[in-house]
Structures are given as C-alpha cells and as structure tokens.
BATOR-206640 format. One line per field, with one value per residue (C-alpha): residue number from 1; residue in three letters; y, x, z negated. Coordinates in pm, 1 decimal. Example, Ala and Ser with C-alpha at 12.3 -4.5 7.8 and 13.67 -1.06 7.14 Angstrom:
BEGIN
i	1 | 2
aa	ala | ser
Y	-450.0 | -106.0
X	1230.0 | 1367.0
Z	-780.0 | -714.0
***
This chain:
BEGIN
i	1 | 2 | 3 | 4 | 5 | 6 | 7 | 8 | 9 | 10 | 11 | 12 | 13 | 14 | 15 | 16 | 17 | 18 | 19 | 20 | 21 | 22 | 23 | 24 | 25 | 26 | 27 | 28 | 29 | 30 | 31 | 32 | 33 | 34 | 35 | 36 | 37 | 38 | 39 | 40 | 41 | 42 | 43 | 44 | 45 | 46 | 47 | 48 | 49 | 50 | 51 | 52 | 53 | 54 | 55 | 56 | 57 | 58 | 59 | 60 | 61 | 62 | 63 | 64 | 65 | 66 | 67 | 68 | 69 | 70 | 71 | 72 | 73 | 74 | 75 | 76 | 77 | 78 | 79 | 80 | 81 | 82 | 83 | 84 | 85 | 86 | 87 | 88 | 89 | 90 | 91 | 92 | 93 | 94 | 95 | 96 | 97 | 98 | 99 | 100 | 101 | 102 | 103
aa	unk | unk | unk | unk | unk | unk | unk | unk | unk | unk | unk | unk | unk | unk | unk | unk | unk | unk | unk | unk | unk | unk | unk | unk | unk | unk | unk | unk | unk | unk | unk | unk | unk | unk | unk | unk | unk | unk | unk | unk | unk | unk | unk | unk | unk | unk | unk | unk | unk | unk | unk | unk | unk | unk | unk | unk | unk | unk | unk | unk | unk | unk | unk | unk | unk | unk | unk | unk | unk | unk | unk | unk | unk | unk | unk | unk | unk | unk | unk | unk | unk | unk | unk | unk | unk | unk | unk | unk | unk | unk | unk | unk | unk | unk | unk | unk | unk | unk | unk | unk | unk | unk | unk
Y	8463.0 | 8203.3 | 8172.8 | 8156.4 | 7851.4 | 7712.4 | 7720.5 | 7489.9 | 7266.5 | 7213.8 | 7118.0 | 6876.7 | 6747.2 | 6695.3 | 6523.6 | 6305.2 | 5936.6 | 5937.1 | 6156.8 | 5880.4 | 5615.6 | 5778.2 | 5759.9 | 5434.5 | 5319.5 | 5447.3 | 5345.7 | 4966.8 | 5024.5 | 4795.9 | 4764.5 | 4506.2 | 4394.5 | 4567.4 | 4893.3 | 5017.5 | 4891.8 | 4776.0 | 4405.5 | 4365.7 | 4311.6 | 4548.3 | 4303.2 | 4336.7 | 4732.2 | 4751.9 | 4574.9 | 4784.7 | 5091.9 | 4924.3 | 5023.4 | 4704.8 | 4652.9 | 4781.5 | 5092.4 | 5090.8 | 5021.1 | 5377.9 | 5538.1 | 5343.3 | 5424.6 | 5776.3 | 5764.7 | 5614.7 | 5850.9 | 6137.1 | 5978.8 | 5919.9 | 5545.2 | 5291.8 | 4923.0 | 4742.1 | 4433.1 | 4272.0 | 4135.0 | 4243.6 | 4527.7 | 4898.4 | 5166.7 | 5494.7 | 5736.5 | 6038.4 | 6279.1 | 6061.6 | 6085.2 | 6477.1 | 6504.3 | 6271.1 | 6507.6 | 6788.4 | 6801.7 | 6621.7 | 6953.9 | 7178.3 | 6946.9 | 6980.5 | 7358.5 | 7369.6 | 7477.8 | 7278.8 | 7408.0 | 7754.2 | 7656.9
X	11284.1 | 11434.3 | 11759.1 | 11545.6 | 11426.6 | 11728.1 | 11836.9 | 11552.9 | 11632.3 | 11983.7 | 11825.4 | 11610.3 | 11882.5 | 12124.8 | 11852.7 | 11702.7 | 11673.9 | 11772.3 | 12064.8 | 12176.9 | 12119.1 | 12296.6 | 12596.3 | 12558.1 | 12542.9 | 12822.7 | 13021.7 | 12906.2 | 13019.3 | 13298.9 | 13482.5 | 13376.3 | 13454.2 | 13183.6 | 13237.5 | 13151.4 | 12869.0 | 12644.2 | 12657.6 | 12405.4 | 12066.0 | 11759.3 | 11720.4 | 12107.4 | 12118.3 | 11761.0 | 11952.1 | 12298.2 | 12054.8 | 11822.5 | 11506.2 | 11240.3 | 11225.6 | 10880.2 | 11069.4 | 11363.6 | 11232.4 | 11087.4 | 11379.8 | 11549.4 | 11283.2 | 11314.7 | 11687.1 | 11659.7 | 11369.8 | 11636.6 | 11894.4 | 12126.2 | 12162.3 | 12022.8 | 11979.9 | 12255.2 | 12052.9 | 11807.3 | 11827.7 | 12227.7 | 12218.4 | 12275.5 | 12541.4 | 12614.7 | 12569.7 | 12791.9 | 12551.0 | 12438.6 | 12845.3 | 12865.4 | 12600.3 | 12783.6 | 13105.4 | 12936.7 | 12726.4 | 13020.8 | 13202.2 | 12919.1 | 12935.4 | 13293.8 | 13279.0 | 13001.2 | 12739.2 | 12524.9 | 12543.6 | 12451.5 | 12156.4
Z	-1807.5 | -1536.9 | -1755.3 | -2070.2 | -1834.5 | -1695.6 | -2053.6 | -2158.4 | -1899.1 | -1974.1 | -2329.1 | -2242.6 | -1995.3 | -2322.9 | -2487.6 | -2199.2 | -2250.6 | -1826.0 | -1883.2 | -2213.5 | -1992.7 | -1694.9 | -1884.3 | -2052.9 | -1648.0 | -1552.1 | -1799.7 | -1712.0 | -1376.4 | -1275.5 | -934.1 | -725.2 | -363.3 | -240.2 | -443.5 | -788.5 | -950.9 | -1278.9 | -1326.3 | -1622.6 | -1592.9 | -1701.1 | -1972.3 | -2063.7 | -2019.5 | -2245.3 | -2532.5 | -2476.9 | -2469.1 | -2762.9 | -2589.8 | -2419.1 | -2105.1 | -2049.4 | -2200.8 | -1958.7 | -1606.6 | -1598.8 | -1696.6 | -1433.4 | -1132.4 | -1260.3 | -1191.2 | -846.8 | -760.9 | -866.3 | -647.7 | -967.4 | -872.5 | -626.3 | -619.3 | -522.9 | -351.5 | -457.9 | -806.0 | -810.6 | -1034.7 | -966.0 | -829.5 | -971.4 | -657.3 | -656.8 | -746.2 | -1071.8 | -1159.1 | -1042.0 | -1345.8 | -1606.6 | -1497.6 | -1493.2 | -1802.7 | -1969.9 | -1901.7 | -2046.5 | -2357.7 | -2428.6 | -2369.6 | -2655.6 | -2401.3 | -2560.7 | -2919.8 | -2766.0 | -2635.3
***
C-alpha cells in the first residue's frame, strides 16, 4: 500500500502546477554577481507560465514554504535553492527513464 502511495505521489508530482513552475524558474535563472537567480517579476513569470497573478503567488508561497526557492530581497525576484534544483534533476531523471509512463 505505501508504494501504491509513493506511486501516486510521484503522479501528482509530474502533473503539479509547482513542479511546472519549478522548472520554468529555473530555467529563468541567470548568473548574477550575487549568485544565480530569477530576474522577472510575478507579473512576468504569470505571463511566461500563462496563469494571473492571483493564480501564481500561491504557487510561488507554496514553493518557498517547500524550501524550493526563496526571495532574493525584497522586490528582486527569486533563487532556485539546491533542493528545488535536486527535484528538477531528479524528477528530470525519472522522466527520461519513462518512470512516469509506468505510473
């Protein structure tokens, strides 16, 4: 029953509007002085990801509440942390092994 579980998981995972937008981040993410990071705006990433705002900030606060990205100052846009790229990698992997058709 808990892989039946873990199985579903992985699903929903492949399907998530955070795990799209996860990806959509860090491929924004563009070297900077002070490190990697997101340059666009919420209102910028809502169009790239063609959702509204009002749509977007959740998925964002769910991603920082995860510990996939964090603010990068105040009203400077956002930083892939390592663990939000260990799960682009890593699901990235599970994708091109055709994981995800399995499930």
């Amino acid at each position: 029953m808990d892989h039946l579980n873990a199985q579903r998981g992985l699903v929903n995972l492949f399907t998530s509007d955070s795990y799209r937008l996860l990806c959509l981040l860090a491929s924004l993410q563009t070297d900077t002085l002070d490190g990697k990071r997101v340059r666009e705006s919420q209102e910028e990433i809502a169009k790239l990801f063609h959702v509204s705002k009002g749509k977007l900030n959740p998925l964002m606060q769910s991603l920082v509440a995860a510990g996939c990205i964090e603010k990068f100052r105040a009203r400077s846009g956002y930083t892939v942390t390592a663990l939000g790229a260990h799960v682009v990698d890593y699901i990235g992997q599970l994708e091109s092994a055709g994981v995800a058709e399995e499930l």
